[in-house]
N, C-alpha and C positions, 0 to 999 in steps of 0.2 A: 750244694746239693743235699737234702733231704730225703733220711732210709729209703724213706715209702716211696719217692721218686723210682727207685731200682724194683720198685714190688707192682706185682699184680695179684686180685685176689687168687688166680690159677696157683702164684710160687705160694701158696701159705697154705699150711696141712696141722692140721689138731687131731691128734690121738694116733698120729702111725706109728705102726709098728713095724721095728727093724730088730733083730737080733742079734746084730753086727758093727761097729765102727764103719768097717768097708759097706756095707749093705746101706748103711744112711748114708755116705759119701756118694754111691753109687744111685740112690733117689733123688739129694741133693742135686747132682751132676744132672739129671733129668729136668727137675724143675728148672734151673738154672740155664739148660739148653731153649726152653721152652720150645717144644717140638720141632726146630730149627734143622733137627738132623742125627743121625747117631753120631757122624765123624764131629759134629760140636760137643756131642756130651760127651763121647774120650775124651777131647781134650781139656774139657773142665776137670772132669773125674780125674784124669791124670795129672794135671794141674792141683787140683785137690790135694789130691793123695802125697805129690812131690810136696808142697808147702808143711802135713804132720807130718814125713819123714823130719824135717828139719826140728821139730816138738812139736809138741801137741797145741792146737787153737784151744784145747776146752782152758774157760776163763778161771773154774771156779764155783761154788757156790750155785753147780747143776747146768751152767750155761756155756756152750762153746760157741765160735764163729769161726768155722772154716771159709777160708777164702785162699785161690789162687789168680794168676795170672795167664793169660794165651794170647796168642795173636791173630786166633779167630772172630774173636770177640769186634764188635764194633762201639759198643758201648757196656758201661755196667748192667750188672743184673744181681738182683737177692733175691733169696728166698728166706721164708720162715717157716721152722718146725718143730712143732711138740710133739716129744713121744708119748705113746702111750703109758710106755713104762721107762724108764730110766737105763742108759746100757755104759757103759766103762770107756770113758773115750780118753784116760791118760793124761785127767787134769789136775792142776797143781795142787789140788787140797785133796786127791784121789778121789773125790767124789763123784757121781755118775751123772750124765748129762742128762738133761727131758728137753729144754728149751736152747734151739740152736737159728742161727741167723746166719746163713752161709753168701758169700759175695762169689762173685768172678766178676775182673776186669780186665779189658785190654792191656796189651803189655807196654803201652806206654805211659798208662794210669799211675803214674807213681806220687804227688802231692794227695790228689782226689781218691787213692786208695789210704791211704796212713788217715785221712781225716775222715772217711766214712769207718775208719777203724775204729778211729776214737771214738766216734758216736757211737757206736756200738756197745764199747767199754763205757761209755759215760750213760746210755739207757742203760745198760744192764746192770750197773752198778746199783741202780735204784731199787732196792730191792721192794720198794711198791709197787714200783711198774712190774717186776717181773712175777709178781705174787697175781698183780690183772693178768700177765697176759697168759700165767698158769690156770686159773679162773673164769676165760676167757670160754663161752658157750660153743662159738664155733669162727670160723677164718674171715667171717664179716667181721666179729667184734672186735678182733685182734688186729684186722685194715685198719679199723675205727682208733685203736687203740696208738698205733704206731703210727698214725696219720696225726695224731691229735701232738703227741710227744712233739717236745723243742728241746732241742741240745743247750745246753745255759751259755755257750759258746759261741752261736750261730755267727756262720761266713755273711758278712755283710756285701 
């Protein structure tokens, strides 16, 4: 499975602005529901939220990936988000996030979650890609962007 497979251009937002950890969790949690319902976005959201109790997803180097699991879900789902401004999200080099890529998967997703993990950790590490997709005009360029991306790894 392939990021962008989990995306629509709907989950991808450039320039929001949140002034809170919990406040982007909680847009996240929306996108991620994709209008489905409010009882699915609690359960992402709280999903969310339970997964940084356990530490923080921010990777580093301005990027986190929140992701939880629920049992409402029937399939994956991501989104993508640039903030507009960068806010504290408790990541291991202290620095503050802008570019985040949040998951939800079903709770029986356990191989297909650790490997869309990786991918994640292995685009983001690039810090070319992440310099585009900070660069990036608006949520078509950054479909474009993430659509075009291969993991050097790829599931055959």
């Amino acid at each position: 499975m392939h990021l962008v497979d989990l995306l629509s251009p709907s989950r991808i937002q450039c320039g929001l602005a949140v002034s809170s950890k919990k406040r982007l969790l909680d847009t996240l949690a929306g996108l991620l529901a994709d209008g489905q319902g409010a009882d699915l976005e609690r359960q992402i959201y709280d999903s969310l939220c339970a997964r940084e109790r356990l530490g923080s997803t921010g990777l580093g180097l301005g990027v986190a990936i929140p992701h939880g699991r629920t049992q409402a879900l029937g399939a994956a789902a991501g989104a993508f988000v640039r903030l507009a401004e960068p806010i504290e999200f408790g990541s291991v080099d202290g620095q503050p996030v802008d570019l985040v890529f949040a998951l939800a998967v079903p709770e029986h997703f356990n191989n297909q979650h650790l490997l869309l993990l990786s991918q994640l950790a292995e685009l983001f590490s690039d810090a070319s890609m992440a310099a585009r997709l900070r660069a990036a005009p608006d949520a078509a360029a950054v479909y474009d962007l993430l659509s075009d991306w291969q993991p050097r790894h790829a599931a055959a």
